[in-house]
C-alpha positions as CSV (number, residue, x, y, z in Angstrom):
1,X,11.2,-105.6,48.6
2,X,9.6,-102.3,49.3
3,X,5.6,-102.2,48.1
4,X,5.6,-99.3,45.9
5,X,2.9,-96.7,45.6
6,X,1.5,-93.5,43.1
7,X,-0.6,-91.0,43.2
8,X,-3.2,-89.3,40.5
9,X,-3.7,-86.0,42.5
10,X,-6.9,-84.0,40.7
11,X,-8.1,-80.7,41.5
12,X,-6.7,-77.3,43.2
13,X,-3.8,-77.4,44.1
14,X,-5.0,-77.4,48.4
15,X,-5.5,-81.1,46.7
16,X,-1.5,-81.1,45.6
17,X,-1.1,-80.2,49.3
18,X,-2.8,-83.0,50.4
19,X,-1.8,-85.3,48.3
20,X,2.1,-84.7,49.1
21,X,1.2,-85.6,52.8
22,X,-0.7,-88.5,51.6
23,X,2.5,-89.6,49.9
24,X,4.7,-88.7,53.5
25,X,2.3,-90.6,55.2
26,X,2.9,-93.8,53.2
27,X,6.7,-93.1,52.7
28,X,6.6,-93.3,56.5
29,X,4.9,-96.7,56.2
30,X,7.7,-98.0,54.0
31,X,6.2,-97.8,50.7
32,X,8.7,-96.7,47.9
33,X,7.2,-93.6,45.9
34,X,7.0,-94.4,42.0
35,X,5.8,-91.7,39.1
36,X,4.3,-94.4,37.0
37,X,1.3,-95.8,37.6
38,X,2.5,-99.3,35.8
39,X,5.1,-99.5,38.5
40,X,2.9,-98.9,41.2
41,X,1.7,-101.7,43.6
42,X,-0.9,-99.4,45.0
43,X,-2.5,-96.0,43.4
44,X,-3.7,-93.7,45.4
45,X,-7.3,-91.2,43.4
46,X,-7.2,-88.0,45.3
47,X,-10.4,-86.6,43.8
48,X,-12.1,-83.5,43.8
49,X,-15.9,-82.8,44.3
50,X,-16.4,-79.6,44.2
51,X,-18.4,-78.8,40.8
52,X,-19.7,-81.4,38.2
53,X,-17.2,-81.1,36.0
54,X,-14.4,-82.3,38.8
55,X,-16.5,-85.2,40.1
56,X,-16.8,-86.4,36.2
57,X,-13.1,-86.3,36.1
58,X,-12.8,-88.0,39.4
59,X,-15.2,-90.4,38.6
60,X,-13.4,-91.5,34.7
61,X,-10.1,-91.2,36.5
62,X,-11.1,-94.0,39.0
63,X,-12.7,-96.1,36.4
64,X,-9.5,-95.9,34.3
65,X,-7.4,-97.2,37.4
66,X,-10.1,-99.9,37.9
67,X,-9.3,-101.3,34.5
68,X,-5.3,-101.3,35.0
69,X,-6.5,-103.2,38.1
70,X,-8.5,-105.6,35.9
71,X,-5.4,-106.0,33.6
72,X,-3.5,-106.8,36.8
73,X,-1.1,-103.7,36.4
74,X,-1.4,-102.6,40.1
75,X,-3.2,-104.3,43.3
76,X,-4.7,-102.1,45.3
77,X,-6.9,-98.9,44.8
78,X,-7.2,-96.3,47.3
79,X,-9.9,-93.1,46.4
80,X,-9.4,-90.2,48.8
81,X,-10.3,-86.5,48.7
82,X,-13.3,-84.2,48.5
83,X,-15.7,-86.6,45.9
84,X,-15.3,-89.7,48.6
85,X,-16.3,-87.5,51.6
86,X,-19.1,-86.6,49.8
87,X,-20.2,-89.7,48.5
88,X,-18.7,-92.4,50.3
89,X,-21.7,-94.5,50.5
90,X,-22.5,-94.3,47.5
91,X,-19.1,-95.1,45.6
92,X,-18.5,-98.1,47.7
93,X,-21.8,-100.0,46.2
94,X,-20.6,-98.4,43.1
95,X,-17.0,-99.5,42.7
96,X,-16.4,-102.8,44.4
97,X,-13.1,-102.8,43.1
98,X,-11.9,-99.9,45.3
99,X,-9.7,-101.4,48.3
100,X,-10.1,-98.1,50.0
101,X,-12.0,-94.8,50.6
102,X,-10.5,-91.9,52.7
103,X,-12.7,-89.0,53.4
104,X,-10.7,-85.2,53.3
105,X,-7.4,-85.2,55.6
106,X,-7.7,-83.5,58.8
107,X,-5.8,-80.2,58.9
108,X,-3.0,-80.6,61.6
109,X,-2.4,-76.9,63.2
110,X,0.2,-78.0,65.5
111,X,2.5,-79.5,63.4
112,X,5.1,-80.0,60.2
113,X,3.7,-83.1,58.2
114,X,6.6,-84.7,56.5
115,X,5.1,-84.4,52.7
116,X,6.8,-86.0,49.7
117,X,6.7,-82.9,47.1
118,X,4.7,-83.4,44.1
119,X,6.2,-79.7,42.2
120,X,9.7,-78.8,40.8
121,X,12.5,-77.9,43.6
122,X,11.7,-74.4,42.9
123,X,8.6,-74.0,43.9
124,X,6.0,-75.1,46.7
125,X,2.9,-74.9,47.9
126,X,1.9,-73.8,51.9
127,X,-1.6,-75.2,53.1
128,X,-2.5,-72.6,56.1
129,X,-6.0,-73.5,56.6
130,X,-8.6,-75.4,55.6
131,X,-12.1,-74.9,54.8
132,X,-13.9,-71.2,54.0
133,X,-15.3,-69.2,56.8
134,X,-17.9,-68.0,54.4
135,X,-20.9,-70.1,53.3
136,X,-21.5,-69.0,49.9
137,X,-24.9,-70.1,48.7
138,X,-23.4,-72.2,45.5
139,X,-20.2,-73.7,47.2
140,X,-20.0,-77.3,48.9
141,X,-16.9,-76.6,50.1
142,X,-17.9,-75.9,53.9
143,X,-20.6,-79.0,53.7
144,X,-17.1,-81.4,52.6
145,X,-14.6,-79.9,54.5
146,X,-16.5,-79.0,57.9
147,X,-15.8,-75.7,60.0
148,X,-12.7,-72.9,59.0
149,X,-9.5,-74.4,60.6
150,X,-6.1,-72.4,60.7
151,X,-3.0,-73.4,61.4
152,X,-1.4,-72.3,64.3
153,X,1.2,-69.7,63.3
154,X,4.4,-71.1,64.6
155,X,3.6,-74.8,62.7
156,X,3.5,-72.6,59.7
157,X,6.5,-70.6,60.1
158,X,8.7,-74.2,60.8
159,X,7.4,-75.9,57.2
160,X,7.9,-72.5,55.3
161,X,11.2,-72.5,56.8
162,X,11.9,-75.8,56.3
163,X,11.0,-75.5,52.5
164,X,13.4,-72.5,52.6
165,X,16.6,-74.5,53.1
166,X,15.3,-77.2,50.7
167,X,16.0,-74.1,48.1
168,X,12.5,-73.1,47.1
169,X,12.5,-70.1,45.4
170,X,8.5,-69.6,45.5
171,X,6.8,-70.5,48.1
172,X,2.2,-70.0,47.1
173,X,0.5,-69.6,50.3
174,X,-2.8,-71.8,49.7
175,X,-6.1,-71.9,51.4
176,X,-10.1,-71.7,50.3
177,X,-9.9,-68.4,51.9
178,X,-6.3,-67.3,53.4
179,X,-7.8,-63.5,54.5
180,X,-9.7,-65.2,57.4
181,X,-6.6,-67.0,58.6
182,X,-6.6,-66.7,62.4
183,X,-10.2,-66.0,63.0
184,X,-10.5,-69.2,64.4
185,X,-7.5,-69.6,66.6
186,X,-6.8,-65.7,67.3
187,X,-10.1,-64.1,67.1
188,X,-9.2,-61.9,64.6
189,X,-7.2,-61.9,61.2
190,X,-4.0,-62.7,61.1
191,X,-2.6,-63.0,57.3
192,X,-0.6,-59.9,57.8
193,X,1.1,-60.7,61.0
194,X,1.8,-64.1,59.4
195,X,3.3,-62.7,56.4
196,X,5.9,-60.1,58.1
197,X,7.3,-63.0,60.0
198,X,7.8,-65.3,57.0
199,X,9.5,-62.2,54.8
200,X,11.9,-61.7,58.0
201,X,12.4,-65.4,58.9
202,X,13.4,-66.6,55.2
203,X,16.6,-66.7,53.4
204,X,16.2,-68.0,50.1
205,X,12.6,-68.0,48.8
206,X,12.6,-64.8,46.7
207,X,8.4,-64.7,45.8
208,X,6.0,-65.3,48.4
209,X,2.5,-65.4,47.0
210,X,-0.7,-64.9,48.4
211,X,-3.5,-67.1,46.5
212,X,-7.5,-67.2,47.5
213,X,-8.4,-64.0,49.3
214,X,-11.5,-63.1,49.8
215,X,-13.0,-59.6,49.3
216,X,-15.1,-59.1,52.3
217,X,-12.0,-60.3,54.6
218,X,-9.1,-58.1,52.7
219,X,-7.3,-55.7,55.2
220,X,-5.6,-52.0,54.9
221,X,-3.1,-53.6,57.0
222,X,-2.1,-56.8,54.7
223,X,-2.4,-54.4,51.5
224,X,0.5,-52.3,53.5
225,X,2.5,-55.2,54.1
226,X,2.0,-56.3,50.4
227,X,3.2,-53.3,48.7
228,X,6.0,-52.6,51.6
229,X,7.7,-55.9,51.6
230,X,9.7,-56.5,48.6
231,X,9.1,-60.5,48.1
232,X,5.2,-60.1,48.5
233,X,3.9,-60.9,44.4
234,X,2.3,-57.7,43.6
235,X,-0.4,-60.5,42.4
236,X,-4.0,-60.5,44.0
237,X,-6.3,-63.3,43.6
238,X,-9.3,-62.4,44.7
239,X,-12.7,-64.0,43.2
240,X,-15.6,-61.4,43.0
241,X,-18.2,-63.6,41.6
242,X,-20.5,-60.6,40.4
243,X,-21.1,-57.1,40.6
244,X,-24.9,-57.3,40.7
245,X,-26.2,-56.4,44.2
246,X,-28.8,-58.8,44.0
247,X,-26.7,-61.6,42.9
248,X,-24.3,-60.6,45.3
249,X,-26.7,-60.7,47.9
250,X,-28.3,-64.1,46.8
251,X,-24.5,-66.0,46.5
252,X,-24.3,-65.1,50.1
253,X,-21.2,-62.8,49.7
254,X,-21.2,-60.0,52.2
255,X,-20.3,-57.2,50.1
256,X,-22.2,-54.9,47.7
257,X,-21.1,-53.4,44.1
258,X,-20.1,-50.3,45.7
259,X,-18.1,-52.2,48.3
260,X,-16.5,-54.1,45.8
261,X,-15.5,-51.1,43.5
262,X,-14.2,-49.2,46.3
263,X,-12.3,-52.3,47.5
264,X,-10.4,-52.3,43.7
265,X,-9.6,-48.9,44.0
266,X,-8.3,-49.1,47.4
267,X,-6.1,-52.4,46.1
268,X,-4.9,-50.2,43.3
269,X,-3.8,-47.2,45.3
270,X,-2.3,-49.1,48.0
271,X,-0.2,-51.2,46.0
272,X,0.3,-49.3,42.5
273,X,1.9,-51.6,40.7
274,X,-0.5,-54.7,41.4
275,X,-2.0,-57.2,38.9
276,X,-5.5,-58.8,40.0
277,X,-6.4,-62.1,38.6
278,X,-10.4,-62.7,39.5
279,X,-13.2,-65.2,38.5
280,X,-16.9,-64.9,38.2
281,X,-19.4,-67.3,38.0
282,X,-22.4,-67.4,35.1
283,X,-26.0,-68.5,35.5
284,X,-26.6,-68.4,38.9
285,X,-30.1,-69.0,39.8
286,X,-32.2,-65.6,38.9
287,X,-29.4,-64.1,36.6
288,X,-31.6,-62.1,34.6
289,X,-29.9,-60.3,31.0
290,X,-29.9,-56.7,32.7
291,X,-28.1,-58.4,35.5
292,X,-25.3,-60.7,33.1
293,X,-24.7,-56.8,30.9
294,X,-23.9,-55.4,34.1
295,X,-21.4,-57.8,35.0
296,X,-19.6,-57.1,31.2
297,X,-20.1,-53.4,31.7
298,X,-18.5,-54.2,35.0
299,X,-15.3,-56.2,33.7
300,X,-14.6,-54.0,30.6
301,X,-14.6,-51.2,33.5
302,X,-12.3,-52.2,35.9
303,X,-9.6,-53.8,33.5
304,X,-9.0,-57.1,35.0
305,X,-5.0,-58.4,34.3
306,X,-6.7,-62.1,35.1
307,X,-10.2,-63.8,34.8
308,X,-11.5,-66.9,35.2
309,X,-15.3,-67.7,34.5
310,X,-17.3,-70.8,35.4
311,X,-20.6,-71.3,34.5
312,X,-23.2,-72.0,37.9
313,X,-22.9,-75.4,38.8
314,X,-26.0,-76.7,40.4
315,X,-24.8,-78.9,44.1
316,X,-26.7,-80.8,45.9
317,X,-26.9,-79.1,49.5
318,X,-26.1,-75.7,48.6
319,X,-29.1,-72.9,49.2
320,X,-28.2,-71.8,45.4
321,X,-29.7,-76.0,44.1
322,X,-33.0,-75.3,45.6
323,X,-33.2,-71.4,44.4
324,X,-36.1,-71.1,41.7
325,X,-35.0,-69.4,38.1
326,X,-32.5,-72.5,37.0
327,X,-30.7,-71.1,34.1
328,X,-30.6,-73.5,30.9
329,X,-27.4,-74.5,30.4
330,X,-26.7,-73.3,27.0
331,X,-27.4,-69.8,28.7
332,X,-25.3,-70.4,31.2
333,X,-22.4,-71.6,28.7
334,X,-23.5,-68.3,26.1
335,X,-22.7,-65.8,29.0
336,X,-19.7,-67.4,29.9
337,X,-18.2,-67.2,26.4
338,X,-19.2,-63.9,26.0
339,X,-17.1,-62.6,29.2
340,X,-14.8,-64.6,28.2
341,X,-14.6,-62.7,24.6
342,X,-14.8,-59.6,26.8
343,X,-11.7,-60.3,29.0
344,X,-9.6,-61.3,26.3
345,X,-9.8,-58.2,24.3
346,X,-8.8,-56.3,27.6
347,X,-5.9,-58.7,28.1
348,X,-4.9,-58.6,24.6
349,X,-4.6,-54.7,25.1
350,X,-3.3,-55.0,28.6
351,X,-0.3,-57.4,27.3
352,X,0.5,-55.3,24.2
353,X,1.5,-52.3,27.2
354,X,4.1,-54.8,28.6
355,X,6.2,-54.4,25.1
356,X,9.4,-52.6,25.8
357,X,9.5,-53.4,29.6
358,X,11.9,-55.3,31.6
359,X,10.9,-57.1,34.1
360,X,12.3,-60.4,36.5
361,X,11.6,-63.4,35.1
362,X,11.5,-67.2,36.9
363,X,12.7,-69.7,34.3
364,X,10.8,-73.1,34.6
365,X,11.1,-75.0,31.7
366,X,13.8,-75.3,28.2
367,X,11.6,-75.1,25.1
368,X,13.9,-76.1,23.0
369,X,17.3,-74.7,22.4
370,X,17.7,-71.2,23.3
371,X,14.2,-70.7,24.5
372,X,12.8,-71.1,27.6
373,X,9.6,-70.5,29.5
374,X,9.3,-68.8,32.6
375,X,6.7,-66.5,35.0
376,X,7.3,-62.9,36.2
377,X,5.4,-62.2,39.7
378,X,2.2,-61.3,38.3
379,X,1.9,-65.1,37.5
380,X,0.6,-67.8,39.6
381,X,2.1,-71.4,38.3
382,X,-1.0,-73.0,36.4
383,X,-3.3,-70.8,35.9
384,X,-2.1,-67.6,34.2
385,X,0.3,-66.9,31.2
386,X,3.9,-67.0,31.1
387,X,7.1,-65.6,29.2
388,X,8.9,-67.1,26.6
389,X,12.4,-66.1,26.8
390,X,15.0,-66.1,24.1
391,X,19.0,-66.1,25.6
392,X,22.2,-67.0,23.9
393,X,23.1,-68.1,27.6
394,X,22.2,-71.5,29.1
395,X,19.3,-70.6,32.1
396,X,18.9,-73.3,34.6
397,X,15.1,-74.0,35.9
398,X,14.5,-72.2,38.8
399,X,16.7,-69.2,37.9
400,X,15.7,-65.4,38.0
401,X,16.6,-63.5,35.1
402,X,15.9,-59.9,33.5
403,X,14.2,-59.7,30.3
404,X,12.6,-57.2,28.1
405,X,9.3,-57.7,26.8
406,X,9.4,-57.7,22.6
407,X,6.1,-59.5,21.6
408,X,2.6,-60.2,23.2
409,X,0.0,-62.9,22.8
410,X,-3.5,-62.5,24.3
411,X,-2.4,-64.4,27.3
412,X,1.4,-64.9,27.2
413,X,4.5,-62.6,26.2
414,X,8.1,-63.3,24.3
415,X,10.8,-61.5,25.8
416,X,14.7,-61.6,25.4
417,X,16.7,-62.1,28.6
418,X,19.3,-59.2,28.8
419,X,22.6,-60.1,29.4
């Protein structure tokens, strides 16, 4: 009988990538692949490390495996991922239980991993490099994950074309920073050049989305190819951070406020009908109140269809832990709630402009009967809203359908599929 194995993937979903080779890995092996942990002869933890609130998570989440362990459930524990490359010394004397610990995977430029897929049939994810070519003052990411790595493009294009006759309808290209794909292997960017030859080499993936870019990195040339080719998302993730210059200066960015206005603009008039989904951190070290207004002067500005904000997160390692001016926490927490309050009144008003309009919808999921719920392109899976759709029809998951807008929530919208 085959041993059987499961996997608790936590974090981003680079992680999801990882954790589907992982899986591949011990298919290869001869282990059968079970959902259940209870069915599981060995559990794989693929944790995150990248902010205190992940390695919490990581750490209950291998504590609560530990004790199915105790109670004889499953035999074996395997920890892998960011939190055990970090602190691998460390969580051994911690948890003798662990079988196990695997640092991060190694990217592999030169080749097609065989993965076991961890999302719906419809949709995928596409690693194309690992690591940041920045080095941000408050990010670990480059201490855990060592030097920027790309993929070599041709290892890309098989996998995305593989994936294509699998009958993935979107396929998310993933990395910590996907603008500085190539710089490594190429000398130069090569995210545009990479997308033209994926919208010309696929048949039947009808979004390709672009997730993680970063602002001092974006191109003329890749905002071209965005708004020219018709299966780019006309969605930009692109985390700004701040706006102060200071701040800007002391996170290590490599762009100013007037670079990053101009750069918003220029996204705007390139590709006019663009939705940009960014985050900003609160509480850095220094963040004075002049400083935290001009960041919510800044984001009831420029409109923002997306925003995600974290409060600082002090790591060990980072230039940003040793930086004087600590922020108490409950004024790092305060500031975040009150952009927060900020962004959701624009995106209450911003959602209410979508009533009326028809617009293509991907149906994921049957709410109950004769409602679904679905994304349009300005939706990364996850993170942002989605559409409730009403149809006399039966939809299938993974179907594309047209459907006009008739209500709005702050962060979702109810539509009715036309027939």
């Amino acid at each position: 009988m085959a041993k059987k194995i499961s996997i608790i993937s936590l974090g981003c979903v680079r992680n999801t990538v990882d954790s589907q080779a992982l899986l591949g890995e011990a298919k290869g092996q001869g282990f059968d692949v079970v959902s259940r942990l209870d069915q599981a002869d060995t559990v794989i933890i693929n944790t995150c490390g990248f902010i205190e609130a992940a390695k919490k998570e990581s750490i209950d989440t291998i504590l609560d495996v530990i004790a199915l362990k105790a109670q004889g459930k499953i035999k074996r524990i395997v920890v892998a991922g960011c939190l055990s490359e970090r602190y691998a010394q460390e969580l051994k004397k911690e948890f003798p239980e662990v079988d196990e610990f695997r640092g991060v995977r190694q990217l592999l430029k030169d080749k097609v991993q065989k993965q076991v897929r961890l999302t719906p049939e419809h949709l995928a994810y596409l690693k194309i490099c690992e690591s940041c070519f920045n080095h941000c003052a408050f990010c670990v990411i480059p201490k855990i994950k060592g030097r920027f790595s790309s993929r070599e493009m041709i290892s890309v294009l098989k996998e995305a074309e593989r994936l294509d006759r699998q009958g993935v309808k979107e396929l998310n290209i993933v990395g910590q920073d996907i603008t500085a794909y190539g710089m490594d292997l190429y000398r130069k960017a090569r995210l545009a050049d990479l997308v033209k030859d994926l919208c010309s080499s696929l048949n039947n993936v009808h979004w390709i989305r672009l997730l993680y870019m970063y602002p001092a990195h974006m191109t003329d040339e890749l905002l071209h190819v965005m708004a020219e080719e018709k299966r780019i998302c006309k969605y930009v993730d692109i985390p700004l951070q701040h706006i102060s210059d200071r701040i800007l200066k002391s996170m290590k960015r490599n762009i100013t406020a007037a670079g990053t206005r101009a750069l918003i603009k220029k996204i705007r008039k390139i590709v006019p009908e663009v939705r940009i989904r960014t985050a900003f951190i609160t509480g850095l070290p220094g963040e004075t109140g002049a400083e935290f207004k001009e960041l919510c002067d800044f984001v009831k500005e420029m409109r923002f269809d997306k925003v995600g904000v974290f409060e600082y997160s002090a790591e060990e390692g980072t230039p940003a832990f040793d930086m004087p001016g600590q922020v108490p926490h409950k004024v790092k927490r305060a500031r975040r709630n009150t952009l927060m309050k900020i962004q959701q009144k624009v995106s209450s008003e911003l959602q209410k402009e979508w009533i009326g309009r028809t617009s293509e919808v991907l149906i994921e999921a049957c709410q109950e009967r004769g409602l679904y719920a679905g994304r349009t392109q300005y939706d990364a899976p996850d993170v942002d809203g989605v559409v409730y759709v009403r149809s006399a029809r039966k939809l299938q998951i993974g179907q594309f359908v047209q459907a006009k807008v008739v209500d709005s929530y702050e962060y979702d919208l109810v539509s009715e599929v036309i027939l």
